[in-house]
SEDREN-917900 format. One line per field, with one value per atom (N, C-alpha, C): residue number from 1; chain; y, x, z. Coordinates in nm, 4 decimals. Example, Ala and Ser with C-alpha at 12.3 -4.5 7.8 and 13.67 -1.06 7.14 Angstrom:
<nodes>
num: c(1;1;1;2;2;2)
cadena: c(A;A;A;A;A;A)
yy: c(-0.5690;-0.4500;-0.3300;-0.2250;-0.1060;0.0030)
xx: c(1.3190;1.2300;1.3200;1.2850;1.3670;1.2900)
zz: c(0.7800;0.7800;0.7800;0.7080;0.7140;0.7870)
</nodes>
This chain:
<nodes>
num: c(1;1;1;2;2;2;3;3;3;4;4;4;5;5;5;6;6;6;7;7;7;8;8;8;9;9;9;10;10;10;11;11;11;12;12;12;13;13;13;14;14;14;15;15;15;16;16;16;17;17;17;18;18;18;19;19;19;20;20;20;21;21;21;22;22;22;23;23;23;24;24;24;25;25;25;26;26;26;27;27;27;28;28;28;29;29;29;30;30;30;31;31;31;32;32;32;33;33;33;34;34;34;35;35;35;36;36;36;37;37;37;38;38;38;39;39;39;40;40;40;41;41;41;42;42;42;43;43;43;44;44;44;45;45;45;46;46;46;47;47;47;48;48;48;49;49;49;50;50;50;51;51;51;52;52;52;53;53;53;54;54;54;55;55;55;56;56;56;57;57;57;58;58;58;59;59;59;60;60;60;61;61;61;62;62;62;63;63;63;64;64;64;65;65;65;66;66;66;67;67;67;68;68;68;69;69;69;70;70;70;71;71;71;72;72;72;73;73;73;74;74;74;75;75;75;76;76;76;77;77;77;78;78;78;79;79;79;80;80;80;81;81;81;82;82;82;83;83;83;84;84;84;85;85;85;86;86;86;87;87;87;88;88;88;89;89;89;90;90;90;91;91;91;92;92;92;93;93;93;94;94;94;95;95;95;96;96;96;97;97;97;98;98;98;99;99;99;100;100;100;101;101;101;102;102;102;103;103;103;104;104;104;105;105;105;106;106;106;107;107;107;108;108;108;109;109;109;110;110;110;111;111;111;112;112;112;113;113;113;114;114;114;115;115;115;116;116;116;117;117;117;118;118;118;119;119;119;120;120;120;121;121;121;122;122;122;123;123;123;124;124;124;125;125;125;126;126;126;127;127;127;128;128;128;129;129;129;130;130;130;131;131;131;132;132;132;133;133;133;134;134;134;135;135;135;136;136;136;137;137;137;138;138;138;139;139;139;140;140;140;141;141;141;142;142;142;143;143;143;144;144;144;145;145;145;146;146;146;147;147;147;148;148;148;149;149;149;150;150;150;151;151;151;152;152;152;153;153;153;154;154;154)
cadena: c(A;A;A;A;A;A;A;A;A;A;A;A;A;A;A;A;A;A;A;A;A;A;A;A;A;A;A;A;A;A;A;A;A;A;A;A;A;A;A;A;A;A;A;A;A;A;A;A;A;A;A;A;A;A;A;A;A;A;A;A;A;A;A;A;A;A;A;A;A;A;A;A;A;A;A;A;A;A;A;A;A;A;A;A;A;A;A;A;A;A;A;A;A;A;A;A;A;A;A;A;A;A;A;A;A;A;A;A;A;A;A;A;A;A;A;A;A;A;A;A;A;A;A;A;A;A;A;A;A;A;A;A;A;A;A;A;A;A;A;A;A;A;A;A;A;A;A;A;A;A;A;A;A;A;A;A;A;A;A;A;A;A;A;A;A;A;A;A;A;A;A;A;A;A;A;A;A;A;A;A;A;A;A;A;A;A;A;A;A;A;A;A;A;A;A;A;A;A;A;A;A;A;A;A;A;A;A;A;A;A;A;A;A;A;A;A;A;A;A;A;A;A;A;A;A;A;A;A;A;A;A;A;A;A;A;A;A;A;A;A;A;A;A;A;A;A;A;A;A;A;A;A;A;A;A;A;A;A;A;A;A;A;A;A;A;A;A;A;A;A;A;A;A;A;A;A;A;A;A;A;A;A;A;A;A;A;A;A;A;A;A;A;A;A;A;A;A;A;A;A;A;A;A;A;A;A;A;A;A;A;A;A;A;A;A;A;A;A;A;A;A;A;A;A;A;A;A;A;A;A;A;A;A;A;A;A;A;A;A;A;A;A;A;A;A;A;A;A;A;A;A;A;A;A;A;A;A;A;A;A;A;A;A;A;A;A;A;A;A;A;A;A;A;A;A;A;A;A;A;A;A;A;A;A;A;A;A;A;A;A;A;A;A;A;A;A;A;A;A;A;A;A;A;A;A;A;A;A;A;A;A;A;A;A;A;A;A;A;A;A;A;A;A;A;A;A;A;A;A;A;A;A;A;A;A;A;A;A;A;A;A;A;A;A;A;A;A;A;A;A;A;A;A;A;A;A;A;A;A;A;A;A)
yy: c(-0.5481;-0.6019;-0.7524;-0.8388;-0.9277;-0.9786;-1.0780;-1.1785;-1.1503;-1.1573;-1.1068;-0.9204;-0.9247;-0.7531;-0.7142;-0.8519;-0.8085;-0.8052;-0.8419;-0.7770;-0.6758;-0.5832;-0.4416;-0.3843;-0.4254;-0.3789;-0.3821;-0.4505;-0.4588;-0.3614;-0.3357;-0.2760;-0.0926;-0.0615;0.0466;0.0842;-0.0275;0.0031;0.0109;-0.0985;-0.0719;0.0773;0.1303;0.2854;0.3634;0.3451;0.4662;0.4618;0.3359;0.3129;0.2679;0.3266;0.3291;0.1004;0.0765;-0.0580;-0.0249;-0.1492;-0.1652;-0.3343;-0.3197;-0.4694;-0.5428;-0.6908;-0.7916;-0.8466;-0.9752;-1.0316;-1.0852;-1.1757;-1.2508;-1.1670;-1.0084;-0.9572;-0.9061;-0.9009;-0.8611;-0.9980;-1.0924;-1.2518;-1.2753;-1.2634;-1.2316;-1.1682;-1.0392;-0.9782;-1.0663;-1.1066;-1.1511;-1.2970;-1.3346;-1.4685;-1.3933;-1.2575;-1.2384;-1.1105;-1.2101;-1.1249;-1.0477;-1.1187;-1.0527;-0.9128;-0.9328;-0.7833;-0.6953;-0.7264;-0.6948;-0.6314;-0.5369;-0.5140;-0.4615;-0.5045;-0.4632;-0.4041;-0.2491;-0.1468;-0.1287;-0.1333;-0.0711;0.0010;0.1037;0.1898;0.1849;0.1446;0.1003;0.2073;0.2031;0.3028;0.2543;0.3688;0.2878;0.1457;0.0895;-0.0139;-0.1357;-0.1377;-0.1900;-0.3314;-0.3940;-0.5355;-0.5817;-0.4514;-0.4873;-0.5058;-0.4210;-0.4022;-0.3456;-0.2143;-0.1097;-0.0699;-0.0942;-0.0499;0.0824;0.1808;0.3443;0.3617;0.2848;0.3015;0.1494;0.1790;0.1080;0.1183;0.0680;0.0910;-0.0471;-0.0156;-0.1221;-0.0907;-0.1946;-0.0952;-0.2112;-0.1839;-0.3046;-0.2399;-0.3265;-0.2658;-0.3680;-0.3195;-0.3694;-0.3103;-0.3732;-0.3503;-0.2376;-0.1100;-0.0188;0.1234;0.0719;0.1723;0.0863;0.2107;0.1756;0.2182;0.1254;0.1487;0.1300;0.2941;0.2458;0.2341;0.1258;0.0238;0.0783;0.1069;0.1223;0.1683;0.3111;0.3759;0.4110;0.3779;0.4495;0.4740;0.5653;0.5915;0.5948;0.5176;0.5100;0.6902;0.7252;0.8569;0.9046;0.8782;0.9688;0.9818;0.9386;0.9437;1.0314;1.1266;1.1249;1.2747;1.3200;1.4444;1.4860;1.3707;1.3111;1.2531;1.2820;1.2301;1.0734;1.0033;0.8748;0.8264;0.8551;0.8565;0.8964;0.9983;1.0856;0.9699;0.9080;0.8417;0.6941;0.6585;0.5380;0.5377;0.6487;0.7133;0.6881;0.7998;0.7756;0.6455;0.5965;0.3962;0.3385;0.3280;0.2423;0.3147;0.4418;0.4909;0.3965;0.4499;0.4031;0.2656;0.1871;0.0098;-0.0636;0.0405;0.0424;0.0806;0.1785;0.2550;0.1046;0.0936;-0.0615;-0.1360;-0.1440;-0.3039;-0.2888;-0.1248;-0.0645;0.0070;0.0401;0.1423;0.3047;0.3570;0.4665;0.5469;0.5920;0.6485;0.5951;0.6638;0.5980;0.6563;0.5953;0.6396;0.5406;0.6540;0.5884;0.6919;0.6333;0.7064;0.7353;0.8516;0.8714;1.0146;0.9546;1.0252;1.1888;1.1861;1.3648;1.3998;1.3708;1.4620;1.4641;1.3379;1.3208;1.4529;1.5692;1.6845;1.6347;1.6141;1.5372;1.4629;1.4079;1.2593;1.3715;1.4392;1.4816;1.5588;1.6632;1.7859;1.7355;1.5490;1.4649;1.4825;1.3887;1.3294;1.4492;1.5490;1.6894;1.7664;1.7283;1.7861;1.7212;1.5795;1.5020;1.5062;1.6154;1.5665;1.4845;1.4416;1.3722;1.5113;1.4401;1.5543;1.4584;1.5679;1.4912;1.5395;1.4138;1.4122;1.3972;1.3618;1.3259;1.2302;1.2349;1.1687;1.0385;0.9384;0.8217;0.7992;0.8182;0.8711;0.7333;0.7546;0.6700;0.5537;0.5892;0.5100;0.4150;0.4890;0.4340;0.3880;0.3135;0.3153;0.3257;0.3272;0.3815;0.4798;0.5698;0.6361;0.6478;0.6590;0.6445;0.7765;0.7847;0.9238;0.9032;1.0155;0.9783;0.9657;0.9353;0.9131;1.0027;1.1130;1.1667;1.0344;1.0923;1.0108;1.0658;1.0234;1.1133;1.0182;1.1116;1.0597;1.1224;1.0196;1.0895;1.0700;1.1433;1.1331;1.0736;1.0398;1.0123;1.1282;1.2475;1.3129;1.3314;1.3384;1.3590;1.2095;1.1715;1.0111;0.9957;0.9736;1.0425;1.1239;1.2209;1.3310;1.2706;1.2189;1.1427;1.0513;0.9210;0.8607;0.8765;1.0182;1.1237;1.1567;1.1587;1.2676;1.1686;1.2564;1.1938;1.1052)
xx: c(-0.6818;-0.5931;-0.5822;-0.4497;-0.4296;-0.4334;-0.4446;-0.3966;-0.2356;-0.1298;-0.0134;0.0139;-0.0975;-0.0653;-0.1480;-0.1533;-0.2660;-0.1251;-0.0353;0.0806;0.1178;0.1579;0.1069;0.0421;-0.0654;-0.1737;-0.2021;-0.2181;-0.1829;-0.1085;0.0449;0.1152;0.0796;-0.0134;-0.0600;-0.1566;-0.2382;-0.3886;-0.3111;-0.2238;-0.1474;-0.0933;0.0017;0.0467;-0.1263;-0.2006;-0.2786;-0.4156;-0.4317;-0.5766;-0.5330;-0.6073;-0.5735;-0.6512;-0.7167;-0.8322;-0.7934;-0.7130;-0.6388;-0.7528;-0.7911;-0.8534;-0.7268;-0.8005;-0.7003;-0.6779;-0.5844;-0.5492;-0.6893;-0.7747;-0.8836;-0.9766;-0.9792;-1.1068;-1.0871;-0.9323;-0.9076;-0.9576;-0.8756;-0.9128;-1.0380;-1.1163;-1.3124;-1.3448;-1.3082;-1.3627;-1.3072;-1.2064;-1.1751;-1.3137;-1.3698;-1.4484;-1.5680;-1.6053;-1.7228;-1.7280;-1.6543;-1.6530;-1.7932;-1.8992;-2.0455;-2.0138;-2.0184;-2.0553;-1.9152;-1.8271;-1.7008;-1.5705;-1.5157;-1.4366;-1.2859;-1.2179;-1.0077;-0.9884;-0.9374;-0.8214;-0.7258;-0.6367;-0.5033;-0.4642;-0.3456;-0.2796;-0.1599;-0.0811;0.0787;0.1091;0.2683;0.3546;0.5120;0.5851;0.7216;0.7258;0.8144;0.8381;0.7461;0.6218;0.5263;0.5388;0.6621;0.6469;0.7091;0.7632;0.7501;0.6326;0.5358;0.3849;0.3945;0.4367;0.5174;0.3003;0.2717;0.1745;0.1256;0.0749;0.0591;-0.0107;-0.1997;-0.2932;-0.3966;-0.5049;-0.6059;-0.7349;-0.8282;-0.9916;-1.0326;-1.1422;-1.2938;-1.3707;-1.4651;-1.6028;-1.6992;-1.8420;-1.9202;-2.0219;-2.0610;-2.1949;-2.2586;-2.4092;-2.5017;-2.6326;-2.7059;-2.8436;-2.7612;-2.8392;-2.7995;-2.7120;-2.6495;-2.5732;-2.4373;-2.3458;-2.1948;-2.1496;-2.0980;-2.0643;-1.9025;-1.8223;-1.6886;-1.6895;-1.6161;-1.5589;-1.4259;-1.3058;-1.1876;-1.1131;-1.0049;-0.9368;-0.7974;-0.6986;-0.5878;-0.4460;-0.3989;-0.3305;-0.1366;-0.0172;0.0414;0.1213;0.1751;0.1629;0.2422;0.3497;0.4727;0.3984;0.3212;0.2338;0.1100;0.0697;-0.0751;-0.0102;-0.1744;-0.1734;-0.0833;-0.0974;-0.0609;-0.1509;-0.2850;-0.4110;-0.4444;-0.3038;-0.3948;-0.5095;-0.5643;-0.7031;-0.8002;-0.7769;-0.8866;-0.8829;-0.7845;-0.7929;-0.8585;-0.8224;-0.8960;-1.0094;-1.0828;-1.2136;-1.2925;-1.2076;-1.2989;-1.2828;-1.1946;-1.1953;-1.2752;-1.3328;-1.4200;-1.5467;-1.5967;-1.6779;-1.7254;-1.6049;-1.6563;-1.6959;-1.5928;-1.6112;-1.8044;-1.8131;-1.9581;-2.0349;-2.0304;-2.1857;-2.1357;-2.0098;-2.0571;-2.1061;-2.1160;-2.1849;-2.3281;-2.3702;-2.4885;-2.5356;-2.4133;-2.4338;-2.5021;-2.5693;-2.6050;-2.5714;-2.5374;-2.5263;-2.4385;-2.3402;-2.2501;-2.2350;-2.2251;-2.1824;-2.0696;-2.0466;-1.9433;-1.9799;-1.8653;-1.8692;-1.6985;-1.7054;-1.5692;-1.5339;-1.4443;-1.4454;-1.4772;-1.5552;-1.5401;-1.4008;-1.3311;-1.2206;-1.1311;-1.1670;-1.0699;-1.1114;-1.0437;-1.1136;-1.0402;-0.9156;-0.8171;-0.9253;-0.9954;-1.0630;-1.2197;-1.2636;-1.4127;-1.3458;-1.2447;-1.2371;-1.1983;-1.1360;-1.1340;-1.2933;-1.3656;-1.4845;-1.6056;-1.5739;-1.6582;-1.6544;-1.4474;-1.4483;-1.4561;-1.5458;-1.6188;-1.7481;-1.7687;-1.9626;-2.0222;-1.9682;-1.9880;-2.0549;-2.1470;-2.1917;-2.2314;-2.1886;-2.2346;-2.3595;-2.4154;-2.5864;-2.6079;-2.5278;-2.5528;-2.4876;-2.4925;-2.3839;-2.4695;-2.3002;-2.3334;-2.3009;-2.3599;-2.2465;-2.2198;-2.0623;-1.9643;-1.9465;-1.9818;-1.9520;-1.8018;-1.7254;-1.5703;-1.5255;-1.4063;-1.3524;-1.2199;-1.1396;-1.0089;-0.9633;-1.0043;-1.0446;-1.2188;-1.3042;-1.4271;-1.4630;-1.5173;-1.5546;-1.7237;-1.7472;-1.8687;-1.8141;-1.9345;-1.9256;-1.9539;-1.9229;-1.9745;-2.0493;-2.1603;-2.2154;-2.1861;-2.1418;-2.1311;-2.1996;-2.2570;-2.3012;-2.2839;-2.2944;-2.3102;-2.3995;-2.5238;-2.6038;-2.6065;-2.7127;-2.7474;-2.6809;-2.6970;-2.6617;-2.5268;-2.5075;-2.3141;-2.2714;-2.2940;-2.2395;-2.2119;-2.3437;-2.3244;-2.2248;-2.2214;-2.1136;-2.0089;-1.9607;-1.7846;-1.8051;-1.8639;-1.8580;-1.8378;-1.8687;-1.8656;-1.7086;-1.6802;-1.5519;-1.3980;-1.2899;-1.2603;-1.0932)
zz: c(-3.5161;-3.4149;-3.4375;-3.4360;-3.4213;-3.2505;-3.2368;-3.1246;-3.0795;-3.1974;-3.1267;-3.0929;-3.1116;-3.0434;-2.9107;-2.8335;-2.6980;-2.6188;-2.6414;-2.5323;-2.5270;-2.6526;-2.6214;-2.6097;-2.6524;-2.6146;-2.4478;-2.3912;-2.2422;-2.2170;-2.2626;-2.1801;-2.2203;-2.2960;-2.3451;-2.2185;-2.2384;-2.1182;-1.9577;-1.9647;-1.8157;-1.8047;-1.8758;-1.8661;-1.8721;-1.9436;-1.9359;-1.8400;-1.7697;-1.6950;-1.5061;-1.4626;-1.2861;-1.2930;-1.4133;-1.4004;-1.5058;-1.5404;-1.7032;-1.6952;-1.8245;-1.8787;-1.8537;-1.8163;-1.8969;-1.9574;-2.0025;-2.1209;-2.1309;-2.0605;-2.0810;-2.1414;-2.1066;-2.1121;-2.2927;-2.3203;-2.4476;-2.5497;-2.5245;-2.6071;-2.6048;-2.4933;-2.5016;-2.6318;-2.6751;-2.7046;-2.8939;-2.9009;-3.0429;-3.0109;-2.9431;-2.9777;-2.9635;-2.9852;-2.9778;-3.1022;-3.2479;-3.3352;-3.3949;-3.3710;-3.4646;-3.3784;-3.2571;-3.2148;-3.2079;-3.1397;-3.1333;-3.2291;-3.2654;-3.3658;-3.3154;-3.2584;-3.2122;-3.3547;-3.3226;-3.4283;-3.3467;-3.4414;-3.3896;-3.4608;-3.4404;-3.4967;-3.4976;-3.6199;-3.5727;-3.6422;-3.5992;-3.6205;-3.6354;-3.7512;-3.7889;-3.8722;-3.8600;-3.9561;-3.9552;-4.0578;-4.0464;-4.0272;-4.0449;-3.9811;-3.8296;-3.7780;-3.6190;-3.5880;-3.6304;-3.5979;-3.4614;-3.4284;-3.3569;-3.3143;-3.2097;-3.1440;-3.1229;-3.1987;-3.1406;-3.0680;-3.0631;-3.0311;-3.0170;-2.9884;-3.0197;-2.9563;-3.0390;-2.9840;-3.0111;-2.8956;-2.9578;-2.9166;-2.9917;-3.0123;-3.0538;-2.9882;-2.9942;-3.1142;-3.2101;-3.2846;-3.2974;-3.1896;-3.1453;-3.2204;-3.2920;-3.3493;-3.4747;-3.4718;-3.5366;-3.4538;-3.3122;-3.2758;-3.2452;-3.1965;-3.1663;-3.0753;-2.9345;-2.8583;-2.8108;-2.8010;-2.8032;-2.6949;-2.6627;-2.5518;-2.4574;-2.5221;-2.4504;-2.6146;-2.5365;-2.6225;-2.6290;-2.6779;-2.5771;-2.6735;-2.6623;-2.7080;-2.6582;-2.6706;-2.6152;-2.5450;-2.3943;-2.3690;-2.4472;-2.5531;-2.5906;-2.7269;-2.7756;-2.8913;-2.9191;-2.7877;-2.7608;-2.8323;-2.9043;-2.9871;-3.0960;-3.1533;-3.3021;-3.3879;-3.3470;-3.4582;-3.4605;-3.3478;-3.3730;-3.2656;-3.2089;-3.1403;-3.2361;-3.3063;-3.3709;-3.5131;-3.5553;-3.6523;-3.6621;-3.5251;-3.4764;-3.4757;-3.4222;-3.3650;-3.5397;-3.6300;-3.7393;-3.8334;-3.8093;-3.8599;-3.8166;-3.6822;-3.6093;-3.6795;-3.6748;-3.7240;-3.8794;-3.9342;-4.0693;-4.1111;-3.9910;-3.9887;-3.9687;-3.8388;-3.7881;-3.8371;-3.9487;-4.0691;-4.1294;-4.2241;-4.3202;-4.2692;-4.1254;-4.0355;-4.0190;-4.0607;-4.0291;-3.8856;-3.8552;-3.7520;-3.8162;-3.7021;-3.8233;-3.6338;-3.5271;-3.4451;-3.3109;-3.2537;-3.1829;-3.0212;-2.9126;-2.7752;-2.7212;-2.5962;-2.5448;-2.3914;-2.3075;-2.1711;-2.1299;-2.0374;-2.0287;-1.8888;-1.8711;-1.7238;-1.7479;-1.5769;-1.6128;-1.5834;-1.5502;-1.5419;-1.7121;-1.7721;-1.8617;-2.0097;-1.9590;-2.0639;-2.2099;-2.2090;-2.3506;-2.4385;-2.3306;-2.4467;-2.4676;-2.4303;-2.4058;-2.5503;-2.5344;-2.6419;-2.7710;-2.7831;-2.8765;-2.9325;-2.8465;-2.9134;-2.9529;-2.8571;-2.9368;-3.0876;-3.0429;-3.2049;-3.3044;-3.3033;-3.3692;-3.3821;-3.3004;-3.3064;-3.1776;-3.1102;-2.9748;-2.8803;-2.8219;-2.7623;-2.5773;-2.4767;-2.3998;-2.3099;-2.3137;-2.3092;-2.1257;-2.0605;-1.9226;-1.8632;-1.7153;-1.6480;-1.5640;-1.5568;-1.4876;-1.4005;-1.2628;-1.1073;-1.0823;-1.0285;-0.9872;-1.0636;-1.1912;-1.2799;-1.3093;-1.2720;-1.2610;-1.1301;-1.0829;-0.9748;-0.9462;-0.8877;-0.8818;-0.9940;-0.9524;-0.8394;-0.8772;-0.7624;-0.8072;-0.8537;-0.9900;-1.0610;-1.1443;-1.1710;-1.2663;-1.4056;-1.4846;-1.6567;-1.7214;-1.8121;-1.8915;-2.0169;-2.0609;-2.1491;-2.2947;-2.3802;-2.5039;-2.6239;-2.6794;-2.8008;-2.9444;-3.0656;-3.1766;-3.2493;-3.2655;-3.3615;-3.4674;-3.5310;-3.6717;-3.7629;-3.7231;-3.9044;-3.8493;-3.7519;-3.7089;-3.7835;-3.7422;-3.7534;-3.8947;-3.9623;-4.1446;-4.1684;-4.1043;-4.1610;-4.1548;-4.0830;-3.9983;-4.1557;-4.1378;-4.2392;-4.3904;-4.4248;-4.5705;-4.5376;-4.4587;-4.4659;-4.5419;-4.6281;-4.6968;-4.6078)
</nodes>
């Protein structure tokens, strides 16, 4: 992710989050490059730089924690989540990640049946973890030999 793509980016998280980040919390995250890593996923004529998706994801010590995911709605179940998912993956084993979590609503089954059919497994919940609307967290994780595996894949 560049700097000129936090405006769509914004207007991505605004359509898809009830508590959309903001611009500050996005520009934070570019000055806190050691830990911090912005992907995006463009689409169409590569020098509009046409916004599909995007993640981040913190890699801290030897794990990886994805941060925020989203995919624009007329786009969703077209592989770019799942493609993002395994970019960040692979970004985070070269940084020396060797195992990855994240959290994610219980209701949100789209993103859970994403990160399962990765190897994400969810380990336990974080009550009222969210707010507007207030929900719990599924906790998901990916192992060490999952994690390996994602990273092997071609």
């Amino acid at each position: 992710m560049k700097k000129e793509d936090v405006d769509k980016v914004l207007a991505i998280e605004r359509a898809c989050f009830t508590q959309p980040w903001s611009r500050n919390l996005f520009l934070s995250e570019f000055r806190s490059a050691s830990v911090s890593t912005l992907l995006v996923a463009l689409w169409g004529d590569p020098a509009l730089r046409q916004v599909a998706g995007y993640l981040v994801f913190w890699k801290v010590e030897d794990e990886m924690h994805i941060l925020n995911l989203a995919v624009v709605p007329e786009l969703r179940r077209r592989g770019v989540a799942r493609l993002l998912v395994l970019s960040a993956i692979r970004r985070a084993a070269k940084a020396g990640a060797v195992r990855a979590f994240l959290e994610v609503r219980v209701s949100n089954a789209a993103a859970q049946k994403l990160y399962s059919g990765l190897g994400f497994t969810g380990n336990f919940l974080r009550r009222n973890y969210y707010d507007e609307p207030t929900e719990d967290a599924v906790i998901m994780t990916l192992d060490a030999g999952a994690f390996l595996a994602l990273t092997n894949r071609g």
